[in-house]
N, C-alpha and C positions, 0 to 999 in steps of 0.2 A: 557725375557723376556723378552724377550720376549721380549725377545724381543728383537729396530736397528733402527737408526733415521736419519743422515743426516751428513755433514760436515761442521764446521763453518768454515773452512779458511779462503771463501771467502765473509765473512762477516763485513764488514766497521765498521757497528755498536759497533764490539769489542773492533777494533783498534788493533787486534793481529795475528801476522803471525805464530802461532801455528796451527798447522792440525789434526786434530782426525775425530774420527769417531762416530761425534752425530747419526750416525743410529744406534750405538749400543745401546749408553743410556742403560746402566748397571743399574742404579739405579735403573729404570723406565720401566723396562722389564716389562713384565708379565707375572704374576704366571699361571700355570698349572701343571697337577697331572698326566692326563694318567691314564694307568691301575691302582688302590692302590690296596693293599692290601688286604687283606682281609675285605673287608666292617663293619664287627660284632667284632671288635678288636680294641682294644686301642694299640698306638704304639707312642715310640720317636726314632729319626732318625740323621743321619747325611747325607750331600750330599755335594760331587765336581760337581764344574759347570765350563767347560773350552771351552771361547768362544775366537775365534781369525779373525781381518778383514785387508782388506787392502785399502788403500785410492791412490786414485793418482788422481793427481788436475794441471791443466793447469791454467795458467791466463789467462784471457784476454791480447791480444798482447804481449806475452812472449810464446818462442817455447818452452823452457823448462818444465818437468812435474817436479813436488814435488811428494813422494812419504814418508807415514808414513805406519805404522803396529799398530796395538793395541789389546792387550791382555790383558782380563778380564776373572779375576777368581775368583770365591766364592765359599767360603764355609758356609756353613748355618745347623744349628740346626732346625731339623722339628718335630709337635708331633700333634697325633688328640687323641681328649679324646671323648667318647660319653656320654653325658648328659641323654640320654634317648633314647629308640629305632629309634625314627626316628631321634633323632638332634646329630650332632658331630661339634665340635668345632678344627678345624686346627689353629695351629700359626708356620708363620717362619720367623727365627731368621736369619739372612745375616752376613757376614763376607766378604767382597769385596780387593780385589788387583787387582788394573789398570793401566798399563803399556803400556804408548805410546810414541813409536820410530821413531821420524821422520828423512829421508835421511839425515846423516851427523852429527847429534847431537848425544846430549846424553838422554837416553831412562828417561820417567818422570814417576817415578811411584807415585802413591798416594794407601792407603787405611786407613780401617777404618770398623767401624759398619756401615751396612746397615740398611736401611728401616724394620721393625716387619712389618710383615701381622700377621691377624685374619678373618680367613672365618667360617661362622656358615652354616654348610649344610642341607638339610634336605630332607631325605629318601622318595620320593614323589614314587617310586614303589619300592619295596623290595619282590620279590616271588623267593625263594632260596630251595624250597620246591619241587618244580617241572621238567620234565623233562628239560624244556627250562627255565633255571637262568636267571633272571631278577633285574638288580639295577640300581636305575637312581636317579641321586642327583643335586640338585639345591640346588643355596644358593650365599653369596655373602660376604662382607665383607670390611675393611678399611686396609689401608698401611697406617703407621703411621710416621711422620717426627724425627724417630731417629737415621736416619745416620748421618756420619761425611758429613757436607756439608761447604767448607772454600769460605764464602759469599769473603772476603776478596782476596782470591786469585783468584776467575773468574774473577770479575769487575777489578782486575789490567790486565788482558786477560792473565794472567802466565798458567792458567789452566782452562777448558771449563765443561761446565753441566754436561756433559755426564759424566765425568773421577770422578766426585763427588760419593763416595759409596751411599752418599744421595743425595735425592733430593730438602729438606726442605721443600716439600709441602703435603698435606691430599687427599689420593687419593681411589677412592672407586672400588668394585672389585665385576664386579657378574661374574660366573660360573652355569655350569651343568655337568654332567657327568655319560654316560650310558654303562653300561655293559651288556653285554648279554650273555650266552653260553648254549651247548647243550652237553651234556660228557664233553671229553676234548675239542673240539674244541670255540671259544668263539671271540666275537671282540666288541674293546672299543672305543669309540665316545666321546670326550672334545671337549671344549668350554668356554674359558673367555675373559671377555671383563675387563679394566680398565681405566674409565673416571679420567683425571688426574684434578688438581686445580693449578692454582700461588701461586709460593712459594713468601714468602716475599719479594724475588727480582724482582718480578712482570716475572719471566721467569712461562713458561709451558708448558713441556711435552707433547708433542700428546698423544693422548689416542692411546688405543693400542687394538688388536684384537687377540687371537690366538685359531686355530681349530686346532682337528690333529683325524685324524680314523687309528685302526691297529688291526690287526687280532693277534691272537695266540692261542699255542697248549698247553696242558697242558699233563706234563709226570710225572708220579710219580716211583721213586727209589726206596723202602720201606719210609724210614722217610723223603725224598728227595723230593719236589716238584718244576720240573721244567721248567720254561716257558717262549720259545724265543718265539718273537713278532716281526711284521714288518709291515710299513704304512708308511703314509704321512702325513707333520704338514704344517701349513698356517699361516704366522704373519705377519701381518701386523700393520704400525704405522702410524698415522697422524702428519700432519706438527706440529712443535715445535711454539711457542709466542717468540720473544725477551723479547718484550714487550706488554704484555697479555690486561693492562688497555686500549695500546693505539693501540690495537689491529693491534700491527710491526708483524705479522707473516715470518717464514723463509720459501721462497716461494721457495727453493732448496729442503726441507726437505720432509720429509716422505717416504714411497715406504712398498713393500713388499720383500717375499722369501719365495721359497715351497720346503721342503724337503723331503727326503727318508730320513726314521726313521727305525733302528731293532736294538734289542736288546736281553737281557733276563733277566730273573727273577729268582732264585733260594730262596727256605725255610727251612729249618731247625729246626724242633722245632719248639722256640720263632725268630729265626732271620731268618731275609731273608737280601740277597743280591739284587742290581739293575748295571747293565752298559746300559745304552741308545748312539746309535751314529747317529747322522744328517747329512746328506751328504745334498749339496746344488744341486737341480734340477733347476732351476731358481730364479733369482731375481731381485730387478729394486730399488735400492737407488742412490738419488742426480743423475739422468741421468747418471748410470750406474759407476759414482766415486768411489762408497764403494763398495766394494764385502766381501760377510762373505767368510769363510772358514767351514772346518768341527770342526762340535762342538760335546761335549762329557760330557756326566755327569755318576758318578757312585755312589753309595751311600749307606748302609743298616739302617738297622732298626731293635727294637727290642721289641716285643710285650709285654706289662708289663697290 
């Protein structure tokens, strides 16, 4: 999440020559869903999230490049319950390991609990009745400050924002999300945005952006239904705060990345299966310093 933010290396401010890759910003991603499920179904889930970047940073007046890697992995607990025909209530639960290796050292991992989301949606078209299927959801929600965030070990610059499973701050989250289809054939349209807030260390997160459209077929086996998809996703992040009050923003920070997304879907009964893969088509963080890699989430779910 969602999202990818910038590079502090070369930040005075810190006072630390540790390298990472604040365009990732783990913590601070943002949530998106893509195709779900079945719309009319209650379900709890599990999902791997494995994202991997590379940084390489020149100084000023030194020919030498620095180069790190970082690797951010979560796993997270997901579930939507619906309250009533039009309203569902989503929450997920984060599990983060983040692992950064810079040239010559030795690799720093930190994890811990992530950030809980809670999205309340609400079924503003629902015609599932008719030739051409029709669902489209709005709605929005809060990220709540319960990850591990070691206020202690940034401000010594031993370890930077980003690499925190948490972020310690209250961050609000709206979404939509439209499906369409005709028989099998069908294609899904997301959208969420996350206005972030200062955490107690007066730091702040860009807000963050992510779209994605993607088509797919829908095959059915006898009890089997299944369904590879493919499209493209859009994230984007705004610059990060050092210092939010005294409005120090990190003028290296922010950028985007567009990718090619396919996957598939498979059902079973009550469970389905998910694998997603993002290949990078272009991207533009810290003038061109960060570059992600491909990323991959897989995950199922169980309809109760």
């Amino acid at each position: 999440m969602k999202k990818l933010l910038l590079c502090l290396a070369l930040m005075p401010a810190l006072n630390s020559h540790i390298m990472a890759c604040e365009a990732c910003g783990c913590a601070a991603s943002n949530p998106y869903f893509g195709l779900l499920p079945q719309t009319q179904t209650n379900f709890i889930g599990f999902q791997y999230i494995d994202r991997k970047f590379n940084t390489n940073i020149q100084h000023h007046g030194s020919a030498s490049v620095e180069s790190a890697n970082e690797h951010y992995r979560t796993f997270q607990v997901w579930s939507r319950v619906h309250i009533s025909k039009r309203i569902q209530l989503i929450g997920i639960l984060p599990y983060s390991i983040n692992t950064q290796h810079e040239e010559g050292e030795h690799a720093n991992t930190i994890d811990g609990l992530g950030d809980a989301t809670l999205i309340a949606n609400f079924k503003l078209v629902n015609k599932e009745n008719c030739s051409l299927q029709q669902t489209l959801l709005i709605g929005g929600g809060v990220k709540l400050p319960t990850g591990n965030y070691n206020t202690q070990s940034v401000e010594s610059g031993q370890t930077l924002p980003n690499m925190q499973p948490g972020t310690n701050s209250w961050d609000f989250v709206a979404n939509a999300n439209y499906t369409v289809r005709r028989k099998a054939i069908g294609m899904n349209v997301d959208a969420s945005y996350t206005a972030t807030t200062a955490n107690k260390e007066d730091y702040k997160f860009g807000n963050r952006t992510s779209m994605g459209i993607s088509g797919f077929y829908q095959l059915r086996l006898k009890q089997i239904s299944i369904l590879p998809l493919a499209g493209v996703r859009y994230d984007q992040a705004a610059k990060d705060y050092l210092y939010y009050s005294s409005g120090i923003m990190d003028e290296d920070g922010g950028g985007w990345q567009l990718f090619a997304s396919q996957g598939i879907q498979a059902y079973y009964k009550r469970v389905g299966i998910q694998l997603m893969c993002y290949e990078p088509l272009s991207q533009h963080y810290m003038s061109g310093f960060v570059k992600t890699k491909f990323r991959s989430e897989v995950g199922f779910i169980v309809r109760i």
